[in-house]
C-alpha positions as CSV (number, residue, x, y, z in Angstrom):
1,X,2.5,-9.2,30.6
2,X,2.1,-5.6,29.6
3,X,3.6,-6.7,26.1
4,X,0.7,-9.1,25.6
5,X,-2.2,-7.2,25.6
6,X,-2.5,-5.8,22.4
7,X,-2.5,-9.6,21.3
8,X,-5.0,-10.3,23.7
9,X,-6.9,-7.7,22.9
10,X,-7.2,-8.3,18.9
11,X,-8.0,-12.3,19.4
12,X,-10.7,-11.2,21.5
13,X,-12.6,-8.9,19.4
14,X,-11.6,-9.8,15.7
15,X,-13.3,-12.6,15.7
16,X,-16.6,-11.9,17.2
17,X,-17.2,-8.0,16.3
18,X,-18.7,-6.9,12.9
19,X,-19.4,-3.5,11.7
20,X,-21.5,-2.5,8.9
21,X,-20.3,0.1,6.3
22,X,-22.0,3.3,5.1
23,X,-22.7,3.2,1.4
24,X,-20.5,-0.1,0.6
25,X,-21.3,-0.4,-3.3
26,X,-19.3,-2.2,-6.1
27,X,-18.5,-0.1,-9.4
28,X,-18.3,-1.6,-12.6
29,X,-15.0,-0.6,-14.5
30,X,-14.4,-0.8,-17.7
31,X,-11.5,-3.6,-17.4
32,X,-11.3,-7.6,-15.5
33,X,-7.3,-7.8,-15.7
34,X,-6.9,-7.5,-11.4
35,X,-6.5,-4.1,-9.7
36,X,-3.2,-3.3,-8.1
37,X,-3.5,-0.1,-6.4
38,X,-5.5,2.9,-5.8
39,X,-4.8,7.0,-4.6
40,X,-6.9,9.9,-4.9
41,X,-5.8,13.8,-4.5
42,X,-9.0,15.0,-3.6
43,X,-12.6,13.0,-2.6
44,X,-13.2,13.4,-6.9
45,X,-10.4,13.2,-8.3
46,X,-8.3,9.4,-8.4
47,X,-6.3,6.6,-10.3
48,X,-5.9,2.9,-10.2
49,X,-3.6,0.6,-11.5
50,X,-3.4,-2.9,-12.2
51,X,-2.7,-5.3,-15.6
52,X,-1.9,-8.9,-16.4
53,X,2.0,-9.9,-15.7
54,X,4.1,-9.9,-18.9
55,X,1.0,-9.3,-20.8
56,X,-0.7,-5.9,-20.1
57,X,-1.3,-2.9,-17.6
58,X,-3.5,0.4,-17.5
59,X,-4.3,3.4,-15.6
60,X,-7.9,4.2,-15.0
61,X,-8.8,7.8,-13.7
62,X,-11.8,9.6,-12.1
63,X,-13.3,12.2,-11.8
64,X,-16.6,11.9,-9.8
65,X,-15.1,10.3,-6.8
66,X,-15.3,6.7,-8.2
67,X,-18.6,6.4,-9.3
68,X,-17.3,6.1,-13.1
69,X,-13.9,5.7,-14.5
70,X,-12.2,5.8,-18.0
71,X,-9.3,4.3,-19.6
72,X,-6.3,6.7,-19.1
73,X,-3.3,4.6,-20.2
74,X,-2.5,1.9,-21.6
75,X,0.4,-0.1,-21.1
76,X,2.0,-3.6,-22.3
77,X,3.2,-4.7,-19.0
78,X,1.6,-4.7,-15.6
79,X,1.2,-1.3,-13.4
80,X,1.9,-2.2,-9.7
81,X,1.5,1.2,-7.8
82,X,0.2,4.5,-7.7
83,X,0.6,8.0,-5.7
84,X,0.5,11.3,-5.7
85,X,3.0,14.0,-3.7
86,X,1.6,16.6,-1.7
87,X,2.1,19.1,-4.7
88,X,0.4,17.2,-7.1
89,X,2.6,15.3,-8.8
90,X,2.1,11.7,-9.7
91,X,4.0,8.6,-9.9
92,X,3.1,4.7,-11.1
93,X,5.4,1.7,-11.2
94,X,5.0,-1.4,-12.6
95,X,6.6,-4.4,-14.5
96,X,10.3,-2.5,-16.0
97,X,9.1,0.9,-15.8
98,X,8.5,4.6,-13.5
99,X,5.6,6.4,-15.0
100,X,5.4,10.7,-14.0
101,X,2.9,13.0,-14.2
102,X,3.7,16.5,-13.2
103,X,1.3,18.7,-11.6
104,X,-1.5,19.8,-13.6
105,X,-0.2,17.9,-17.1
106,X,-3.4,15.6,-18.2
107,X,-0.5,13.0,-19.5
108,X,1.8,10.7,-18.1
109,X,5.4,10.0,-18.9
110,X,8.2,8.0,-18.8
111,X,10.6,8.5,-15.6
112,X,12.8,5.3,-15.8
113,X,12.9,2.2,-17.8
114,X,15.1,0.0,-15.5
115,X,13.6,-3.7,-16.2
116,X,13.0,-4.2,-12.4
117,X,9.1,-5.8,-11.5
118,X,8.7,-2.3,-9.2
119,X,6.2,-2.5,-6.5
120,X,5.7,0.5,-4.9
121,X,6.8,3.9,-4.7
122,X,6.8,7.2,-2.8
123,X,7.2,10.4,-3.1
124,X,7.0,13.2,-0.2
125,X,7.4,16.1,-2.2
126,X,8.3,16.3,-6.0
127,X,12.2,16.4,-5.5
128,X,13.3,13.3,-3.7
129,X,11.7,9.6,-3.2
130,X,12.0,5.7,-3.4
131,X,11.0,2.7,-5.3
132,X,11.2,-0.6,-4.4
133,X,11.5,-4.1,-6.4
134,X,12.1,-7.6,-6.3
135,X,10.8,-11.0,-8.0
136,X,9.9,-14.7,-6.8
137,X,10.6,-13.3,-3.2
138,X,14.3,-12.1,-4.2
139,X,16.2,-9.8,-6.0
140,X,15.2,-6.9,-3.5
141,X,16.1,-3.2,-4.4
142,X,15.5,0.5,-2.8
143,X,16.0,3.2,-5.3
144,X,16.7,6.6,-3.8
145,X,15.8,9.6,-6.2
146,X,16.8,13.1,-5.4
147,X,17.0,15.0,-3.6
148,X,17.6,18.0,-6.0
149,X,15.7,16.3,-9.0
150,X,13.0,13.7,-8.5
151,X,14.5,11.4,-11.7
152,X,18.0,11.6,-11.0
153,X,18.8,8.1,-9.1
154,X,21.1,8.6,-6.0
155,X,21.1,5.1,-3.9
156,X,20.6,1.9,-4.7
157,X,19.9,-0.7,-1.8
158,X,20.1,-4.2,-2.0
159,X,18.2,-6.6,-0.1
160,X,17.8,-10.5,-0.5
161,X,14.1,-10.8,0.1
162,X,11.9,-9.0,-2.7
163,X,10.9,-5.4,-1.2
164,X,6.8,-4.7,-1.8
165,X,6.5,-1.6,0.3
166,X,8.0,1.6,0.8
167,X,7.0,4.7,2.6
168,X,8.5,8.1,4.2
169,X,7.2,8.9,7.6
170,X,9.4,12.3,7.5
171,X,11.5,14.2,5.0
172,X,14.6,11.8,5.8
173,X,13.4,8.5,7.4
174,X,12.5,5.6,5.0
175,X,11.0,2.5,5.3
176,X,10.9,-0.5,3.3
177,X,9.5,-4.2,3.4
178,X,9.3,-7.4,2.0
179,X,10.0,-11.2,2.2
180,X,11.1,-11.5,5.5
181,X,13.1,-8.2,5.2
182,X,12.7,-4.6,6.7
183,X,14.6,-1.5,6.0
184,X,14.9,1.9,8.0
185,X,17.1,4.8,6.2
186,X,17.4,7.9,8.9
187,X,19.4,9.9,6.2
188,X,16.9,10.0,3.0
189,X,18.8,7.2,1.7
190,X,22.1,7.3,1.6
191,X,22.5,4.1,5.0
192,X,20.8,2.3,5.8
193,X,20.1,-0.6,8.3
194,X,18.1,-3.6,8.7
195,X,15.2,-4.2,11.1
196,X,15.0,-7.4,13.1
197,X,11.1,-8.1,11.8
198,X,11.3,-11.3,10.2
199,X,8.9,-14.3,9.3
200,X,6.3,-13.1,7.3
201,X,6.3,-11.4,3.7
202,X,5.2,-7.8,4.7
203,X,3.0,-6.5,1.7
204,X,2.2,-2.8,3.5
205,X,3.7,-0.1,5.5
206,X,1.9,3.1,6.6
207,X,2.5,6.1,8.6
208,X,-0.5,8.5,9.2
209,X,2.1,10.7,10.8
210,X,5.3,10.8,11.2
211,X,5.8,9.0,14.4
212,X,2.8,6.1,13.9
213,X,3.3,4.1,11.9
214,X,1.9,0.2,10.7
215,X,2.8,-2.7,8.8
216,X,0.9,-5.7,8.0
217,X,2.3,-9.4,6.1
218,X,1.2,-11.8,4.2
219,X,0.8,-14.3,6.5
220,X,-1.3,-12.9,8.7
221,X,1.1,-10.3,10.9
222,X,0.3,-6.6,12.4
223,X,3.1,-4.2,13.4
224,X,2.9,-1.1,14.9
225,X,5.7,2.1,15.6
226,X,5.5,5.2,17.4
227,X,8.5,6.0,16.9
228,X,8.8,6.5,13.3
229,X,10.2,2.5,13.0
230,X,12.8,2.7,15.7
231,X,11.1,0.0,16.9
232,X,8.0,-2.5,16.3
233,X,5.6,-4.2,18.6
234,X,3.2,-6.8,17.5
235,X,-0.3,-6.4,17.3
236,X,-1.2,-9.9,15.6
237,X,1.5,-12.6,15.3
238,X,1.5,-13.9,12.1
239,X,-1.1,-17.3,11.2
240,X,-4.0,-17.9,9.9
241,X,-7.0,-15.9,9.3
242,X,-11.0,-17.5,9.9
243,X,-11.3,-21.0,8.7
244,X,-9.6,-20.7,5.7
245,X,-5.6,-19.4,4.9
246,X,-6.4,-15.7,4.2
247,X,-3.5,-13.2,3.5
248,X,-3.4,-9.2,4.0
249,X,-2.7,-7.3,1.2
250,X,-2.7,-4.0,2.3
251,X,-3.5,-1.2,5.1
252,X,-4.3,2.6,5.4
253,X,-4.7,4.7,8.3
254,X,-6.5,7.9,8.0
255,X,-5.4,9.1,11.7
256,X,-3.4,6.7,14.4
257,X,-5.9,5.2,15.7
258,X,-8.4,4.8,12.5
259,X,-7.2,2.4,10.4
260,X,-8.3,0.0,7.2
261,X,-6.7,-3.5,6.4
262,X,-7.8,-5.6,3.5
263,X,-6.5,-8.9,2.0
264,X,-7.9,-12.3,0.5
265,X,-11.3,-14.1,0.9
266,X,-13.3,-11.0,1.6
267,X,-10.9,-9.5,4.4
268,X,-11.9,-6.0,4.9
269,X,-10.9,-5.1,8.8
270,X,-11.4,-1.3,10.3
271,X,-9.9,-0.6,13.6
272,X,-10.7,2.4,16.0
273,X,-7.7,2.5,18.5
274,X,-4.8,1.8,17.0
275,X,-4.9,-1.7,16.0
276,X,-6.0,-2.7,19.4
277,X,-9.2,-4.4,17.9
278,X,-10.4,-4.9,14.6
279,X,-13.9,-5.1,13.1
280,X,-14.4,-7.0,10.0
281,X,-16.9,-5.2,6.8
282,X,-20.1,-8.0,6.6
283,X,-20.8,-5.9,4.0
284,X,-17.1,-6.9,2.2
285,X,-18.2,-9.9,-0.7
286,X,-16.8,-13.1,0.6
287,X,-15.6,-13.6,-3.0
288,X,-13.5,-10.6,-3.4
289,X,-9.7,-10.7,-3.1
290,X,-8.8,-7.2,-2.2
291,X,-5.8,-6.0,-3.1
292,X,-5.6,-1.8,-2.0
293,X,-7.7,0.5,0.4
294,X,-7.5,4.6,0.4
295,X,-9.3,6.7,3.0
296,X,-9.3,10.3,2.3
297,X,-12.0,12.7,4.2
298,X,-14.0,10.5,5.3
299,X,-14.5,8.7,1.7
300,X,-12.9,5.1,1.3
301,X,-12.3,3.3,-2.3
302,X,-10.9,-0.5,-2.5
303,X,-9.1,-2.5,-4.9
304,X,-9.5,-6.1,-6.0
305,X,-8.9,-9.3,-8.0
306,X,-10.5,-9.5,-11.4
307,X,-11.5,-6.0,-11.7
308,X,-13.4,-5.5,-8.7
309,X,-13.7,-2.1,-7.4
310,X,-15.7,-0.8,-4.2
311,X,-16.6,2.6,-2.6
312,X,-17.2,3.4,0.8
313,X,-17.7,5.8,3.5
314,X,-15.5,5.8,6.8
């Protein structure tokens, strides 16, 4: 029974508890191809990716904490994912390609051109990292780079679902999902082993610290570790969300137990303990597909469909 009440918990309140955000604006950017991703290295300072498949892609930077952006790059296929290591250093993937930035350098550059639809990828410092891919919800791949020089490929991973997600909780334990698939690596890469989390396409994981750690799917699912993906327990089981078939796109937790999820048909969900209980944004357009959330000091910035983009306070 003890098992149950996280579930209990979160059908009791997401559905009846709202919360209203501080300073919840729009921003008009200067593209309408969709927005893929979002990260900032300081509450001024960020970039977001995003493109039409086959067709396009760019990289929009800040410098005023979102209130105005400009054209960075520009790009002819579609930009999936951004981050930044801890040192600075910036990565983006996309449709075929790994873009770099090093620390400091006002210009990116070409890391890898391996004709793989790359969907995410992260670095912990600038020496090692991972990237994964897949297509048509196949054709999944982990790339292990490092860990003596961040561009030299070490481990390749194959997986039969497409992989949409990776992160590093610590300096060796990886985790990666996708359609139906999850992957834990407890030696930077070079095993790995498959998770028994199955029946939903998991678009995000997130670990706020190395031992917590979340993933939400498609579908509608919520997982939760604390014990850096050893194992899972759910928070929501996987279905649909409101009235209408809503999917979650991605999350970001700023500590443990504070926590952002966004997805389709103006989802825009904040939790305060843990997952436990989720409040949805009524100030979140009912219109707006999100697609990316990133919470840094107290400062929030969102992604979406069509060029949408949204500030926030947490």
């Amino acid at each position: 029974m003890a098992r149950l009440l996280p579930i209990l918990l979160f059908l009791a309140a997401c559905g009846r508890e709202e919360v209203s955000l501080t300073a919840f604006r729009e921003i008009k950017l200067p593209v309408t191809q969709d927005l893929s991703a979002v990260w900032f290295t300081d509450s001024l300072h960020g970039t977001v990716t995003g493109g039409t498949a086959w067709a396009s892609g760019f990289l929009l930077s800040t410098a005023d904490g979102g209130q105005t952006w400009s054209i960075d790059t520009t790009l002819n296929r579609k930009m999936e994912h951004v981050m930044f290591s801890p040192n600075g250093q910036g990565y983006v993937c996309g449709q075929d390609m790994m873009l770099y930035r090093p620390s400091g350098d006002a210009h990116w550059q070409i890391m890898r051109v391996d004709y793989q639809w790359f969907r995410c990828v992260h670095f912990p410092t600038n020496n090692y990292g991972a990237v994964v891919s897949g297509g048509d919800f196949s054709g999944g791949q982990m790339r292990v780079f490092g860990p003596d020089v961040f561009w030299r490929l070490d481990t390749i991973h194959e997986a039969q679902g497409e992989l949409e997600a990776v992160w590093y909780p610590d300096s060796t334990t990886i985790i990666a999902v996708g359609t139906g698939w999850a992957i834990r690596s407890a030696d930077g890469g070079q095993s790995r082993e498959r998770l028994h989390l199955t029946g939903d396409f998991f678009t995000s994981v997130h670990f706020p610290d190395p031992f917590t750690g979340y993933i939400c799917g498609n579908s509608g699912t919520i997982l939760k570790t604390t014990d850096t993906g050893k194992t899972w327990i759910t928070l929501r089981c996987g279905g649909p969300v409101g009235k209408r078939k809503k999917g979650f796109r991605a999350l970001w937790f700023s500590t443990p137990e504070r926590g952002w999820l966004v997805g389709d048909n103006g989802i825009f969900w904040r939790t305060t303990d843990g997952g436990n209980s989720w409040q949805q944004a009524t100030d979140a357009p009912k219109d707006a597909d999100f697609t990316d959330v990133y919470v840094m000091d107290g400062h929030g910035w969102a992604t979406a469909k069509e060029g949408r983009f949204f500030v926030f306070e947490e």
